[in-house]
N, C-alpha and C positions, 0 to 999 in steps of 0.2 A: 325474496331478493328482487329488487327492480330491474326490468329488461334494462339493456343498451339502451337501444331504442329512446326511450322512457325519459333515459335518463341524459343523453342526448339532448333532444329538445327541453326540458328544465333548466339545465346550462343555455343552452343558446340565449332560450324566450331571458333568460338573467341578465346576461350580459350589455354591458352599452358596446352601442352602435361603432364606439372611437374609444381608443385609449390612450393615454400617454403613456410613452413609454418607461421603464420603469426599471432600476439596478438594482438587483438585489444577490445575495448572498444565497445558494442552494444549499440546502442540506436531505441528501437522498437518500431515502432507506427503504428498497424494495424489498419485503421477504414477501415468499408467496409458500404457502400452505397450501397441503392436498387434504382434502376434505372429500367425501360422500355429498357436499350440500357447496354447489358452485362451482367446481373444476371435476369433474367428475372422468371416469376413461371411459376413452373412447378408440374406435378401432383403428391397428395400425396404420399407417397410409405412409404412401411417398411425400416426401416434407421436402420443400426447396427453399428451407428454414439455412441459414448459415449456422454449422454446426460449429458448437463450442467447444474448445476444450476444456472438458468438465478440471477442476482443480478444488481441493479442500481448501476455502479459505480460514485465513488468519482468527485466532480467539478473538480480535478485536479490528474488526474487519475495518477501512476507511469507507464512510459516507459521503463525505465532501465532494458535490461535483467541481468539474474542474471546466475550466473556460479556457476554451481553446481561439486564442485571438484570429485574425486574418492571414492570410500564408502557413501556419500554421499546419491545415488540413487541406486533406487531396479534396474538390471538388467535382462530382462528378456529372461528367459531360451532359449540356444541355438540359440542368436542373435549376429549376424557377421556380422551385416552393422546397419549406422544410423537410430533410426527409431523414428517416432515421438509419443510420448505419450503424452496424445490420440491424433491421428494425425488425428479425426473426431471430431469434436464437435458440439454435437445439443443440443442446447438451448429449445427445444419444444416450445410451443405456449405458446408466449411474447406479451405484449401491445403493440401498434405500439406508437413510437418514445420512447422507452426503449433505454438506453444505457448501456450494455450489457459487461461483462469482465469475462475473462479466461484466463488461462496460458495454454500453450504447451508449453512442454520440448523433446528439441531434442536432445535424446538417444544417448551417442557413448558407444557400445557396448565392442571397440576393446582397445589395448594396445599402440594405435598411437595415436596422437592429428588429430583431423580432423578442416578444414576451412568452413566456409559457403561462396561460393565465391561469388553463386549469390542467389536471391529469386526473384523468379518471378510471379506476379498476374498474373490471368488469364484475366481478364476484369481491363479496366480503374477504376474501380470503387472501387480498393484494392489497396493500398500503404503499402510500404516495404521497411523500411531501415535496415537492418540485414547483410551487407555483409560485411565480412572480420571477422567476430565470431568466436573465433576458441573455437570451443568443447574441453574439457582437455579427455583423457583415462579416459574408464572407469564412465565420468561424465557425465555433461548434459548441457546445454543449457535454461533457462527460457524463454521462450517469451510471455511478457504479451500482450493480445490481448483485444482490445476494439472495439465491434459492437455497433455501433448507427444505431436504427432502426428506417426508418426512421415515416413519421404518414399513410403510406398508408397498407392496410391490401396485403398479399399472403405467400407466400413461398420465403425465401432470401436464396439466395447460394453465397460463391465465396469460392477462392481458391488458394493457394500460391507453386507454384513447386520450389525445392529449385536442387542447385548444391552444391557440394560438392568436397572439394581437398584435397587429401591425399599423401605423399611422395611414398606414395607404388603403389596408383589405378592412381592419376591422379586426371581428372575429372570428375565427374561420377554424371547419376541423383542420388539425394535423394530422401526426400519422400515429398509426396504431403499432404498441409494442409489445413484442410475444415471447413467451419463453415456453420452451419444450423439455422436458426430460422424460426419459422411459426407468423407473425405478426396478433393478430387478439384479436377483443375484448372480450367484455362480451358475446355475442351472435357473436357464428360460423357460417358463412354459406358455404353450399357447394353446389356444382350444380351439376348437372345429365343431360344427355339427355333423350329424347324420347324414343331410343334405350336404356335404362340405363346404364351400364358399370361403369367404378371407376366414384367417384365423385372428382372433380375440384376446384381448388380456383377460376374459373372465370366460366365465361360463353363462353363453346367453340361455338362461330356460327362460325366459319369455318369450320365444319363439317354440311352438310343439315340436321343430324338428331340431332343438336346442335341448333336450330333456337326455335325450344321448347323442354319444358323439366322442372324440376324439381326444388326449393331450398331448403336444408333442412338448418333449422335455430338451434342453440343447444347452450343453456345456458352454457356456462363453471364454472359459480360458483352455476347452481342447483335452480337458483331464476326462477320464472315460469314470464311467458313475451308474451305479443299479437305480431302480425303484424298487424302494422296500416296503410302501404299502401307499394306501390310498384311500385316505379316510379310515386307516386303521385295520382295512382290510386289504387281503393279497392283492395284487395289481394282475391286469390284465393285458399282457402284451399283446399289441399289433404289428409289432415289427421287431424280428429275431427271439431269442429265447430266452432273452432274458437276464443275459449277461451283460460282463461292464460294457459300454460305448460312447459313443461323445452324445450322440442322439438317442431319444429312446419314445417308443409312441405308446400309451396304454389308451384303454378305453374308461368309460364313465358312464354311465347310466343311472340315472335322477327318476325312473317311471314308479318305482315303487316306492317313493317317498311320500308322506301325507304333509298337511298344512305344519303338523306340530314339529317332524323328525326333517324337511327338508334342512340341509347344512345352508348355512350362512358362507361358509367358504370348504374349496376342496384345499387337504390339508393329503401334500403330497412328500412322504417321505424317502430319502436318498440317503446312498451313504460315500456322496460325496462331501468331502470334509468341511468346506464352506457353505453349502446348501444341506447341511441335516435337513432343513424343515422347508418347502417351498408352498406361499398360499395363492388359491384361486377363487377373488370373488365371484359368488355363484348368484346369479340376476334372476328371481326371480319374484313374485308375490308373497309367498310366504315368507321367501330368506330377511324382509327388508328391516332394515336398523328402527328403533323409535324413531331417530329426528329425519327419517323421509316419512313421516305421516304428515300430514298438513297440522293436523289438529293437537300436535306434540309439542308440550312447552319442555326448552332441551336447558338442562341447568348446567351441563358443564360441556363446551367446546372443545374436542381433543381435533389433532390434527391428522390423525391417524386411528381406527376403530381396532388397528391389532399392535401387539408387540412382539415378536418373533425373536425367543430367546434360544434357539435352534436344537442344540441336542445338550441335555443337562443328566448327571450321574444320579443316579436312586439316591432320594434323600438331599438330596446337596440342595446348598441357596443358591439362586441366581438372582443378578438385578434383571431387571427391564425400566423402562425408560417413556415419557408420551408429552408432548406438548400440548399446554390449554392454552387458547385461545379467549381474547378477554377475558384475564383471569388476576389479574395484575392487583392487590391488594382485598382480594376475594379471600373467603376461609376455606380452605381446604380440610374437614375434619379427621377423618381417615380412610383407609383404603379397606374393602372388604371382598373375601373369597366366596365368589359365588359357589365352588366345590367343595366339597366337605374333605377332600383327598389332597388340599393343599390351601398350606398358610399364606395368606400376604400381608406385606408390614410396608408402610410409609419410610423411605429412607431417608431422601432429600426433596425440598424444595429450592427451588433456583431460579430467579426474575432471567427472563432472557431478552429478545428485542420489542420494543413497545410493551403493548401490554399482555405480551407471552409468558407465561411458567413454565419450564420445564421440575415434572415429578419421575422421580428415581421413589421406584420401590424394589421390595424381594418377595421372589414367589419359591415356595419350599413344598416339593412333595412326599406325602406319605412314602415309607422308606419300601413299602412292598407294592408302590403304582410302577407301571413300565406303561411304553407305549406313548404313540402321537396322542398330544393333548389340547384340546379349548377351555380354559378355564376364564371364566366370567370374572369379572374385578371391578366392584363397585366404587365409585371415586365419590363418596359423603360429605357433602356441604350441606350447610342453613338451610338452603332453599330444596335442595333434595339431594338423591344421588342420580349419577347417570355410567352407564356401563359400558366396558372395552373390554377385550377380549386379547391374553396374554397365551400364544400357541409356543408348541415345540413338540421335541420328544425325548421319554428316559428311555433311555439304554445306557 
């Protein structure tokens, strides 16, 4: 993926010097996608992001921006260049695969008509068609925005740099627009090291004092909840004995794992009723997916590497569900169970925004499997297969 940066200067060095200005029609359709490769989590922090209220939008959400003429919109004080309001938007902590809407309006402050000439994502994983918009004096700009999150728990980022042309400046950057969400269920967890320090949406073992360390587990709607295991084994309380509570701390310990058994995620189970299943990406050398190798040619784009079908009956089918990315008149062959202890079958296929698929398949376990599960699920096309990872637990 090409830096900012990079990418930045290729626009400018593009552009002419003067534009005329120019009316056209916008039609906007932001979705932003969490991926492994471009919006990746990052650690919590203080955001003085305008928090959004997250809302599920509509089957058929409105794209059309909307032009907000002069008088119109509040201006604010002592603004002399475009600016986005709120040109941050955080959603705070949403359920993972929420689909997620907000508007930003970008502000022209001045007495000139300004163009949107270009917008630009930062990562692949953000689409933008917004150029040639021309702002009126004085108005605004609407841009409805739609985040589909996808079903894996962290912290989602991405972000839109825009350019701007005016009769008077030129081409000039504008402003950058961001969206925030923290994907995560009924039960939070965060991790610590050994060394303590902030706590994490993952488990950093790329640090040696990350190899152990801490999880703290924390009800978000206040219902009191055990851990019942962790990674399949008894859990290690560090805070009380073990009984139900809102919060609950255990411990983890990654030192005796080798290259081949370290987990790819801690697979932490509850028996709270909305959090059966809770996952923590575990960051280290060993854990890493194919498509973080450089030298990996990746055949199928999912927007999410897990499906978290949460607590499922011995024997019974469930669906799970994953969006592809450029996948949009691709062959999808079938779907195949990397475990021999459970069937998967192709349900549906379904075109979603651009050139998105969403696949609905069923994962069925052997009628005498129990216990928290990672089972592999090969997703077979022409060009090859590439693999996600469908978690829960039977009881």
């Amino acid at each position: 993926m090409e830096e900012p940066s990079s990418l930045w200067s290729s626009l400018m060095t593009s552009l002419p010097t003067t534009s005329g200005l120019r009316l056209a029609t916008a039609i906007v359709a932001l979705l932003v996608v969490f991926s492994g490769s471009g919006c990746g989590d990052t650690e919590p922090g203080t955001s003085t992001a305008t928090t959004a209220k997250a809302s599920v939008a509509a089957s058929v959400p409105s794209d059309q921006a909307i032009i907000y003429p002069a008088g119109s919109v509040e201006i604010r004080p002592g603004a002399t260049a475009v600016y986005g309001e709120p040109a941050d938007v955080d959603f705070g902590v949403v359920t993972p695969g929420s689909k997620l809407r907000t508007e930003i309006k970008l502000v022209n402050p001045t007495n000139a008509s300004v163009v949107i000439q270009k917008a630009v994502p930062t990562c692949q994983c953000t689409t933008v068609n917004v150029d040639g918009t021309t702002i009126p004096p004085r108005g605004a700009v609407g841009i409805p925005m739609t985040l589909q999150v996808p079903s894996t728990t962290g912290e989602k980022k991405a972000a839109v740099n825009t350019i701007l042309v005016s009769d008077a400046n030129g081409a000039q950057k504008g402003p950058r627009l961001t969206l925030r969400a923290i994907a995560a269920y009924a039960v939070q967890a965060l991790a610590s090291t050994s060394q303590g320090g902030p706590r994490t949406l993952w488990i950093d073992g790329l640090k040696p004092e990350g190899i152990t360390g801490q999880i703290q587990l924390t009800s978000t709607d206040r219902r009191p909840f055990r851990v019942l295991s962790l990674n399949g084994d008894a859990p290690m309380p560090l805070q009380g004995n073990g009984q139900a509570a809102t919060t609950q701390v255990i411990a983890y310990d990654l030192s005796q794992k080798t290259s081949t058994t370290m987990p790819k995620w801690m697979l932490i189970e509850t028996d709270h009723p909305d959090a059966p299943m809770v996952e923590m990406r575990v960051r280290h050398r060993s854990s890493m997916l194919p498509h973080q190798f450089k030298e990996y040619s990746v055949k199928v784009q999912f927007d999410g590497y897990i499906a978290n079908v949460g607590r499922v009956a011995p024997g019974s089918t469930t669906d799970f569900s994953v969006e592809l990315k450029q996948f949009k008149g691709r062959t999808l062959s079938a779907l195949r169970s990397g475990n021999p202890d459970f069937v998967v079958k192709l349900v549906q296929r379904k075109d979603g925004d651009g050139d998105r698929v969403r696949i609905t398949g069923s994962i069925t376990p052997k009628a005498d499997t129990r216990g928290p599960f990672m089972c592999p699920v090969q997703f077979v096309t022409p060009e090859g297969a590439e693999t996600m990872y469908v978690i829960g637990t039977i009881r």
